[in-house]
C-alpha positions as CSV (number, residue, x, y, z in Angstrom):
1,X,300.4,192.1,163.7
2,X,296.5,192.1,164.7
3,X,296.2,189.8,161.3
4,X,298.8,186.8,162.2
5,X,297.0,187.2,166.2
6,X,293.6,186.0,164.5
7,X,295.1,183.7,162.5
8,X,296.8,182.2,166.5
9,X,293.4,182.6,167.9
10,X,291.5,180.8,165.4
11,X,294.1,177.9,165.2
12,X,293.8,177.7,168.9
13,X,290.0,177.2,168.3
14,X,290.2,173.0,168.2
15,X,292.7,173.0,171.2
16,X,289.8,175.0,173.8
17,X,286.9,172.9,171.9
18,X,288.2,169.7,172.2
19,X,287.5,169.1,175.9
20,X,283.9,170.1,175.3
21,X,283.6,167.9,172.3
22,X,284.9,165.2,174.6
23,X,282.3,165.5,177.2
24,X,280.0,163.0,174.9
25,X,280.2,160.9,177.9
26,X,276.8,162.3,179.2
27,X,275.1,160.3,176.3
28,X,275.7,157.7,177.4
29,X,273.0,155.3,178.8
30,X,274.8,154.2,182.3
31,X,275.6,158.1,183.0
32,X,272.1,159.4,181.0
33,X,272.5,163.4,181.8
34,X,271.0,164.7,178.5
35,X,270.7,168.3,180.0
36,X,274.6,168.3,180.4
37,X,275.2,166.9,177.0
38,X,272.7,169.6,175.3
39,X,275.0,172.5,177.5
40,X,277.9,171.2,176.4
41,X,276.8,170.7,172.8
42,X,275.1,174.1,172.7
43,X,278.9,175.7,174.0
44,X,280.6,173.6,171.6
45,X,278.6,174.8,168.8
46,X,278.8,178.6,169.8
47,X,283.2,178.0,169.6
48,X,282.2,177.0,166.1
49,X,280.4,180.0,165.4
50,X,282.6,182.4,167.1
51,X,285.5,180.6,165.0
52,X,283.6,181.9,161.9
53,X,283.1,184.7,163.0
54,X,286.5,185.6,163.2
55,X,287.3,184.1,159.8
56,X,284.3,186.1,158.4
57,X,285.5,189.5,160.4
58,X,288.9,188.8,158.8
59,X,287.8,188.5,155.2
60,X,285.4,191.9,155.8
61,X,288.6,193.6,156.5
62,X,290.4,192.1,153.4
63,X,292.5,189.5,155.4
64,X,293.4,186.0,154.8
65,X,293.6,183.3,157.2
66,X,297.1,182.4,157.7
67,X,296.8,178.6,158.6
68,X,299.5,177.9,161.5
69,X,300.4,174.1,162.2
70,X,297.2,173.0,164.8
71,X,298.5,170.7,166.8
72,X,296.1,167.6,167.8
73,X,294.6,168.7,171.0
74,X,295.6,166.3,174.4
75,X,292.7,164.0,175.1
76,X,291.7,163.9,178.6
77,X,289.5,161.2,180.0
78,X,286.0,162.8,180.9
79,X,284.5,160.7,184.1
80,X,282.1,163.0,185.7
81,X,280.3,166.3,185.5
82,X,283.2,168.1,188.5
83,X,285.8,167.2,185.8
84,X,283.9,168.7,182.9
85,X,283.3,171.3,184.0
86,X,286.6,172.5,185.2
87,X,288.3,171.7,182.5
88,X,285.7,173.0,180.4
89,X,286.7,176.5,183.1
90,X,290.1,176.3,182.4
91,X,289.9,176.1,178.4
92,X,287.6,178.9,178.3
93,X,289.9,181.3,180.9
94,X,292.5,180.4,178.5
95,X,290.6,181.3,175.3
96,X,289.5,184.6,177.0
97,X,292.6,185.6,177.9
98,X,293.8,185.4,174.9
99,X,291.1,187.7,173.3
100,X,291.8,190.4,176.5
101,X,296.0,190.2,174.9
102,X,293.7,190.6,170.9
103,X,292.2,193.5,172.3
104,X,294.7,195.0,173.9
105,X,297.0,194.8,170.9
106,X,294.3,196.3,168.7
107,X,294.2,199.3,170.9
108,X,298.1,199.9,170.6
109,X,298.0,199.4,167.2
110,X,295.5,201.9,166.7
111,X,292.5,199.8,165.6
112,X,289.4,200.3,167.7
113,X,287.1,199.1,165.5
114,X,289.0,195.4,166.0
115,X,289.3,196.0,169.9
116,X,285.6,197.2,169.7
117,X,284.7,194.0,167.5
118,X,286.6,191.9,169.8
119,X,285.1,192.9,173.0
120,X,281.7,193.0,171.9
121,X,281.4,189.8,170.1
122,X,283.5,187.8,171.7
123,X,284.9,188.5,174.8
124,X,281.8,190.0,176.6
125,X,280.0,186.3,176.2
126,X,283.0,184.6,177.1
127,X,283.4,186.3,180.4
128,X,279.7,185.4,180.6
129,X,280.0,182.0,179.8
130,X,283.2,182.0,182.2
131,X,280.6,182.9,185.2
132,X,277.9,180.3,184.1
133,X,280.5,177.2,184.1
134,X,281.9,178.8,187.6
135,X,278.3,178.9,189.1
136,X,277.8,175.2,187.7
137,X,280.7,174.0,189.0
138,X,280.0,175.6,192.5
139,X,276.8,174.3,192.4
140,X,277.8,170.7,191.7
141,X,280.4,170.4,194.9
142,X,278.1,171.8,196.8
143,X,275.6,168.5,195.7
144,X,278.7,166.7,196.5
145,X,279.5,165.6,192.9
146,X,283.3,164.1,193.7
147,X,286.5,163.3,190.8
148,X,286.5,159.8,191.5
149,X,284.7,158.8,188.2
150,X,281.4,157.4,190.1
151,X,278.3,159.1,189.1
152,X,276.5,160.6,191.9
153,X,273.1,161.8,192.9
154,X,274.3,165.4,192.6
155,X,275.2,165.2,188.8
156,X,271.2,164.1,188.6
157,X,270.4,167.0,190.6
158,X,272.2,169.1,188.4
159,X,270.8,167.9,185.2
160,X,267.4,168.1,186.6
161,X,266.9,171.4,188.2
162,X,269.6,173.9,187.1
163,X,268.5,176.6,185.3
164,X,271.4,177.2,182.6
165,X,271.1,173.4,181.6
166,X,267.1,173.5,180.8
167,X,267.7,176.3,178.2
168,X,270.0,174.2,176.4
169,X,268.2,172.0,175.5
């Protein structure tokens, strides 16, 4: 049922979010990256939207949300930017996989306009967010930002001069 996979999807929402909302660490004053905080803030605040989105899409179409039990997302220790971002990678691989199996049961259940919804809104800027996060990462071990939990002049590089971090902010 199209229906109880939106409800999945949006309880799913907090479990791919919660690694972004995590990445707070940039704030702080003895790491100081605020271009990195505003990305991360700026993709945290676009899950929230595309959440509603999906709620709103649902009730258009004369569906309830089914709530589903969320279960409280694993915290992971952010250190650095290399960690961020992958796992920040990884979450949004997952949550875009998960709206290629949406659209894909749409079509087979004879709903294009879903499939079409899907696509369009959701899982087009996904798959474009999925190629900004890959450039970043590239980008930062190629500055030679490292997993050990040091902060490094390449994360400073990165804040400073990457392009997808100065819009947003």
């Amino acid at each position: 049922c199209i229906r109880c996979s939106m409800c999945g999807l949006i309880s799913a929402r907090p479990s791919v979010e919660w690694p972004i909302v995590s990445a707070e660490i940039f704030e702080q004053d003895d790491v100081a990256l605020p271009r990195v905080a505003g990305y991360f803030h700026k993709i945290t605040e676009e899950e929230e939207q595309n959440a509603q989105t999906l709620l709103d899409y649902q009730a258009d179409r004369g569906g309830h949300y089914c709530p589903k039990d969320i279960q409280k997302p694993h915290t992971l220790m952010v250190r650095n930017l290399l960690q961020a971002l992958e796992i920040a990678l990884d979450q949004w691989k997952k949550a875009a996989s998960f709206l290629e199996e949406l659209c894909t049961l749409s079509k087979t259940q004879e709903d294009p306009h879903t499939a079409s919804f899907i696509r369009k809104r959701l899982l087009v800027p996904k798959v474009q967010q999925i190629k900004v996060t890959g450039d970043l990462l590239t980008n930062a071990k190629r500055l030679g930002c490292t997993d050990g939990g040091e902060s490094s002049f390449g994360e400073y590089l990165i804040d400073h001069l990457q392009e997808e971090l100065r819009t947003a902010v």
